[in-house]
DODOVEX-262857 format. One record per atom (N, C-alpha, C, O): x, y, z; residue in one letter. Coordinates in steps of 0.02 Angstrom, whole numbers, plus 50000, padded with zeros to 5 digits. Layout:
% DODOVEX-262857
XYZa ...
% end
This chain:
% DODOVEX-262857
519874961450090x 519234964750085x 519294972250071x 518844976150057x 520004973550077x 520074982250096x 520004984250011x 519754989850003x 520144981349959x 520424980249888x 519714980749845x 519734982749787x 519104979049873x 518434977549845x 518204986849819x 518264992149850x 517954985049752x 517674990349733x 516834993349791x 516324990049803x 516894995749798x 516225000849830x 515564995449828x 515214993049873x 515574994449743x 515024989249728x 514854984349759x 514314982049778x 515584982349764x 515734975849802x 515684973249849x 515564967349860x 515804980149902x 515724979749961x 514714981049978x 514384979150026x 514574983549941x 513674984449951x 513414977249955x 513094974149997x 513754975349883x 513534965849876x 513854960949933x 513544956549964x 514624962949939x 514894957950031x 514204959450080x 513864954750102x 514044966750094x 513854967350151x 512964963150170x 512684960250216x 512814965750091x 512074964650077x 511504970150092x 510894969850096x 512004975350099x 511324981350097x 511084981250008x 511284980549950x 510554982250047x 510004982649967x 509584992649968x 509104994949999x 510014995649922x 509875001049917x 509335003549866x 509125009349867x 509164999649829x 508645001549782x 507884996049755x 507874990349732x 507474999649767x 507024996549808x 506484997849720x 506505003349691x 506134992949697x 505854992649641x 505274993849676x 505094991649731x 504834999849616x 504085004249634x 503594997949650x 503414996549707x 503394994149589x 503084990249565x 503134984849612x 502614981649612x 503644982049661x 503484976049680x 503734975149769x 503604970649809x 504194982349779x 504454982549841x 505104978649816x 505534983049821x 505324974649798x 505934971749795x 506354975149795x 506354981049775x 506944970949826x 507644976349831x 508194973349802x 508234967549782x 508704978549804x 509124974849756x 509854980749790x 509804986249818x 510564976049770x 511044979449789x 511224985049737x 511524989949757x 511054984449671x 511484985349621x 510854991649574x 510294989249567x 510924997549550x 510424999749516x 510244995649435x 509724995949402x 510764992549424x 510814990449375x 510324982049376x 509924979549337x 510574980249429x 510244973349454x 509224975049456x 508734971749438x 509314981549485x 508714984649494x 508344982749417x 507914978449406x 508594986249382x 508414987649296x 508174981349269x 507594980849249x 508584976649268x 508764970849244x 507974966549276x 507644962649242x 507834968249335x 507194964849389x 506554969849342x 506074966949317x 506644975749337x 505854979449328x 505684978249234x 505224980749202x 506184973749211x 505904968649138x 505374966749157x 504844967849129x 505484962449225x 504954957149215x 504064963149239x 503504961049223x 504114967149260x 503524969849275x 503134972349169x 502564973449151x 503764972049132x 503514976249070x 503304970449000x 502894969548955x 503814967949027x 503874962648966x 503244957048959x 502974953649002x 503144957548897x 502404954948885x 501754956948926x 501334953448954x 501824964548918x 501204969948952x 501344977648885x 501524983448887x 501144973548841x 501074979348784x 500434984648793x 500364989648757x 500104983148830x 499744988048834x 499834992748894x 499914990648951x 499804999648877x 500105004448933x 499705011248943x 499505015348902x 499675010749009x 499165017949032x 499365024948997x 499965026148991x 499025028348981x 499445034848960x 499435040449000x 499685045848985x 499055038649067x 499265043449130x 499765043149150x 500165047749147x 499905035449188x 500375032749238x 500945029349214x 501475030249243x 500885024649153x 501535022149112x 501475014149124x 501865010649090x 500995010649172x 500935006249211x 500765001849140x 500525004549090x 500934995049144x 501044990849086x 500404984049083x 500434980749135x 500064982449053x 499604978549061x 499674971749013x 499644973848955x 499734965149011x 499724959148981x 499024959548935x 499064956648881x 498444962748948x 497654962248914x 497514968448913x 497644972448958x 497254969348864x 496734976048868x 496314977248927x 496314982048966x 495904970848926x 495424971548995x 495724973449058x 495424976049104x 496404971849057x 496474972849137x 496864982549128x 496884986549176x 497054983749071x 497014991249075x 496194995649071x 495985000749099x 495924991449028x 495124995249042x 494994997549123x 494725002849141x 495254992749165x 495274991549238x 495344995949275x 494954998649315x 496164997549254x 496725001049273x 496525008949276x 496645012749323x 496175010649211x 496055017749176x 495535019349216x 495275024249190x 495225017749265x 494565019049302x 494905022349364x 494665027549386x 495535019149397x 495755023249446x 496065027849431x 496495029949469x 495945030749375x 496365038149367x 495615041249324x 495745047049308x 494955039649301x 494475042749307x 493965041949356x 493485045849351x 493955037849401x 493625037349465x 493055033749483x 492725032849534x 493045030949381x 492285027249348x 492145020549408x 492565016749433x 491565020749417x 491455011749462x 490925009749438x 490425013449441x 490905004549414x 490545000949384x 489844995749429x 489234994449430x 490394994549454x 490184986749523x 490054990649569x 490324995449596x 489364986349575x 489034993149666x 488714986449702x 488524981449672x 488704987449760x 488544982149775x 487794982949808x 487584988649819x 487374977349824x 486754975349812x 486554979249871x 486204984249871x 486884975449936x 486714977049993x 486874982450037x 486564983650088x 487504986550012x 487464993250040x 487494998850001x 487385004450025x 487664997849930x 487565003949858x 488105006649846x 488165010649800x 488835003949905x 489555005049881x 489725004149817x 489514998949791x 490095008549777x 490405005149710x 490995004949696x 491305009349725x 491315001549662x 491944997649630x 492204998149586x 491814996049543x 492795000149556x 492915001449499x 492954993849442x 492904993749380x 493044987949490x 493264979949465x 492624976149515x 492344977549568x 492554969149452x 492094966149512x 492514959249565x 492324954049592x 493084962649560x 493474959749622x 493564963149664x 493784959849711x 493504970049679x 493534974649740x 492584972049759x 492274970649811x 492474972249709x 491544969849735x 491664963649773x 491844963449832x 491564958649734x 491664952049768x 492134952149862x 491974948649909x 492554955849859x 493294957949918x 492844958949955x 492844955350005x 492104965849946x 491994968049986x 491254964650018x 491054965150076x 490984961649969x 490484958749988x 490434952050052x 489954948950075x 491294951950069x 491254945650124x 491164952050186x 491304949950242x 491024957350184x 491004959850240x 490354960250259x 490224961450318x 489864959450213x 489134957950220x 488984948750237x 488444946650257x 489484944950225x 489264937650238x 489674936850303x 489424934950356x 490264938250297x 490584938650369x 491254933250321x 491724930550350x 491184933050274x 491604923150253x 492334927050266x 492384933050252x 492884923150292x 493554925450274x 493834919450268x 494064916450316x 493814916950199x 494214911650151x 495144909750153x 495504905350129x 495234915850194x 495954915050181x 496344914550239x 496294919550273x 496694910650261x 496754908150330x 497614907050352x 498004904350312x 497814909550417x 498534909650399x 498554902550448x 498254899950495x 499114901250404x 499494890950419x 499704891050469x 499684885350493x 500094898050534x 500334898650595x 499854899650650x 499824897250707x 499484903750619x 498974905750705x 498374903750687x 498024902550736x 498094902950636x 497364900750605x 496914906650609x 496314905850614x 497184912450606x 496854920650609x 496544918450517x 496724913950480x 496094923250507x 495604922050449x 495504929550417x 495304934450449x 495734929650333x 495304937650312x 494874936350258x 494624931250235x 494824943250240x 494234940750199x 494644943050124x 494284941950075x 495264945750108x 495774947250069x 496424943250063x 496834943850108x 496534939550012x 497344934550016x 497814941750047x 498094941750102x 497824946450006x 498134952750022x 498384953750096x 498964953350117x 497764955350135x 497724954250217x 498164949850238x 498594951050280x 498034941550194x 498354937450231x 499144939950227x 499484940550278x 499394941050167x 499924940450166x 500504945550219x 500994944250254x 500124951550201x 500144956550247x 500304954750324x 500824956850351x 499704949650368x 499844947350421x 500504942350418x 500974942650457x 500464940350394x 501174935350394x 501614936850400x 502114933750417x 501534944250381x 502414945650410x 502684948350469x 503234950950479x 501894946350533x 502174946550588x 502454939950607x 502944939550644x 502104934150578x 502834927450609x 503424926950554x 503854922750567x 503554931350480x 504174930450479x 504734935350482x 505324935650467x 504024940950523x 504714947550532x 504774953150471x 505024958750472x 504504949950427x 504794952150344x 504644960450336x 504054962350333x 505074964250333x 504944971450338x 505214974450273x 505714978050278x 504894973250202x 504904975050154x 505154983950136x 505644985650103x 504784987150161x 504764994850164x 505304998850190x 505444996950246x 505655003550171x 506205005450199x 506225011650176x 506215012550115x 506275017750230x 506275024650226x 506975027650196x 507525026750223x 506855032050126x 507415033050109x 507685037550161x 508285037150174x 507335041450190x 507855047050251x 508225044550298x 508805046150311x 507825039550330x 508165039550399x 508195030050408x 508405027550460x 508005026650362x 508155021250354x 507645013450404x 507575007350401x 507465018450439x 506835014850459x 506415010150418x 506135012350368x 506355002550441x 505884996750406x 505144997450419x 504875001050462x 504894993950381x 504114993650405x 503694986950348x 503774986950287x 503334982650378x 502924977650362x 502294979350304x 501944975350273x 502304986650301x 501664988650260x 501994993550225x 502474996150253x 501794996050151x 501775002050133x 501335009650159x 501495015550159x 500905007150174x 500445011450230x 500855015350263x 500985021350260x 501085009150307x 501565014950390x 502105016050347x 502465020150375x 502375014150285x 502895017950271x 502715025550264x 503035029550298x 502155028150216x 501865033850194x 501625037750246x 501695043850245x 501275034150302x 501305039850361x 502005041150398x 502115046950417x 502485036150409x 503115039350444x 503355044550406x 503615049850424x 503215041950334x 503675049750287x 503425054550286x 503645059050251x 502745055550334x 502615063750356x 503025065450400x 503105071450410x 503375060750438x 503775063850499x 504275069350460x 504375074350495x 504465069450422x 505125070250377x 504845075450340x 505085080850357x 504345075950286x 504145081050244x 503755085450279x 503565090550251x 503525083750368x 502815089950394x 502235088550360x 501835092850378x 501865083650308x 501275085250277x 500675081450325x 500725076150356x 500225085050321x 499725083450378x 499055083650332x 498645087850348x 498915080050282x 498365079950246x 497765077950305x 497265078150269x 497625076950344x 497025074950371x 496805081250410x 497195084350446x 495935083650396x 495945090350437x 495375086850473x 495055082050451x 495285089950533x 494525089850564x 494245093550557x 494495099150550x 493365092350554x 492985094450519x 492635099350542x 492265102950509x 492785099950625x 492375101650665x 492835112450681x 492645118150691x 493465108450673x 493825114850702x 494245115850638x 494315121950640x 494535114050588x 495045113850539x 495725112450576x 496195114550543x 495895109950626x 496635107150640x 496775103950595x 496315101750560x 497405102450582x 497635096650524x 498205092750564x 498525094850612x 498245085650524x 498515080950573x 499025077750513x 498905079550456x 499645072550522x 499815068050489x 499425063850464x 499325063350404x 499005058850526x 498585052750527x 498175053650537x 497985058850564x 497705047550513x 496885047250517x 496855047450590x 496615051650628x 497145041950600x 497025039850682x 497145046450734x 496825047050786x 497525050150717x 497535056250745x 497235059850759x 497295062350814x 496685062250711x 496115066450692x 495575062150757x 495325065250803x 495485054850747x 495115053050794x 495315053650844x 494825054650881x 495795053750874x 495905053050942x 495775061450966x 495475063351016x 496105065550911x 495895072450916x 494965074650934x 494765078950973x 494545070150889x 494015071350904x 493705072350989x 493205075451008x 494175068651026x 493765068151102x 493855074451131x 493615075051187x 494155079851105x 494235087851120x 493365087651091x 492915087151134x 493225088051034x 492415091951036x 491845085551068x 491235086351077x 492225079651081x 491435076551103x 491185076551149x 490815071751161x 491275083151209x 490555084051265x 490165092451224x 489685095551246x 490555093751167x 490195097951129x 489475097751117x 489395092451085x 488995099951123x 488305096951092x 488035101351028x 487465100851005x 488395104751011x 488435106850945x 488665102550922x 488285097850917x 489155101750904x 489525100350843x 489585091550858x 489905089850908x 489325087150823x 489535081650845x 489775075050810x 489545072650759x 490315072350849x 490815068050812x 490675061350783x 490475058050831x 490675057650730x 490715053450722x 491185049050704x 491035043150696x 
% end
């Protein structure tokens, strides 16, 4: 084993050091990497000219080009939210019926997003996709990946509104709020 090129030993061990944008997948090899992010391009001739992001149809870049002008099309009936797709419409409209269609096969928990579901599932298989390039820490969501990597860079985009503190997390800011709420000025929601 002592004789194995570097490479070799990444592939014996099975660390997976390079982690594809587009899908979370990992891979031992940068090259192996390359060889995987074909399949995100190939037969997606059509391409954003902000982001580079590759599309199979026109329509689904018409789509695409809205989250980088902010356009929403789809509003919905019952509360006047709007959408850039009428699948974020449709997503959001089970929160007005209550329906959650998508149901996990282990605990019989219910969302109203396949997304969600899948998401939950990887508390019965563990599956911790996400991995901090600093300090190597896993995580089940891209979410908590992006807030742990404030630990590391200091950035505290969230301010309160009431005082201007600034925080890492949303959840922070709220919990921060119970400082002004016997305030009767200023008041929290």
């Amino acid at each position: 084993f002592m004789k194995f090129s570097r490479n070799s030993k990444i592939i014996h061990l099975g660390e997976k050091r390079y982690r594809c944008d587009e899908c979370g997948k990992e891979f031992s090899q940068s090259s192996l990497l390359q060889t995987h992010q074909k399949v995100h391009t190939i037969g997606k001739p059509f391409r954003c000219e902000e982001c580079g992001k590759g599309f199979s149809r026109r329509s689904e870049l018409s789509n695409h080009r809205r989250l980088h002008s902010g356009e929403k099309l789809y509003k919905c009936k019952g509360c006047g939210k709007a959408f850039i797709n009428a699948c974020h419409l449709q997503d959001h409209q089970r929160v007005h019926t209550g329906e959650k269609p998508f149901k996990c096969d282990i605990c019989g928990k219910s969302f109203r997003r396949r997304s969600a579901l899948n998401i939950h599932q990887r508390v019965h298989t563990g599956e911790k996709p996400y991995k901090c390039d600093v300090c190597g820490k896993v995580f089940s969501q891209s979410g908590h990946l992006k807030s742990h990597q404030r630990v590391h860079t200091g950035e505290k985009p969230y301010t309160c509104k009431i005082c201007g503190k600034q925080f890492s997390s949303s959840s922070y800011v709220k919990i921060h709020h119970r400082v002004h709420a016997g305030d009767k000025f200023h008041p929290v929601s």
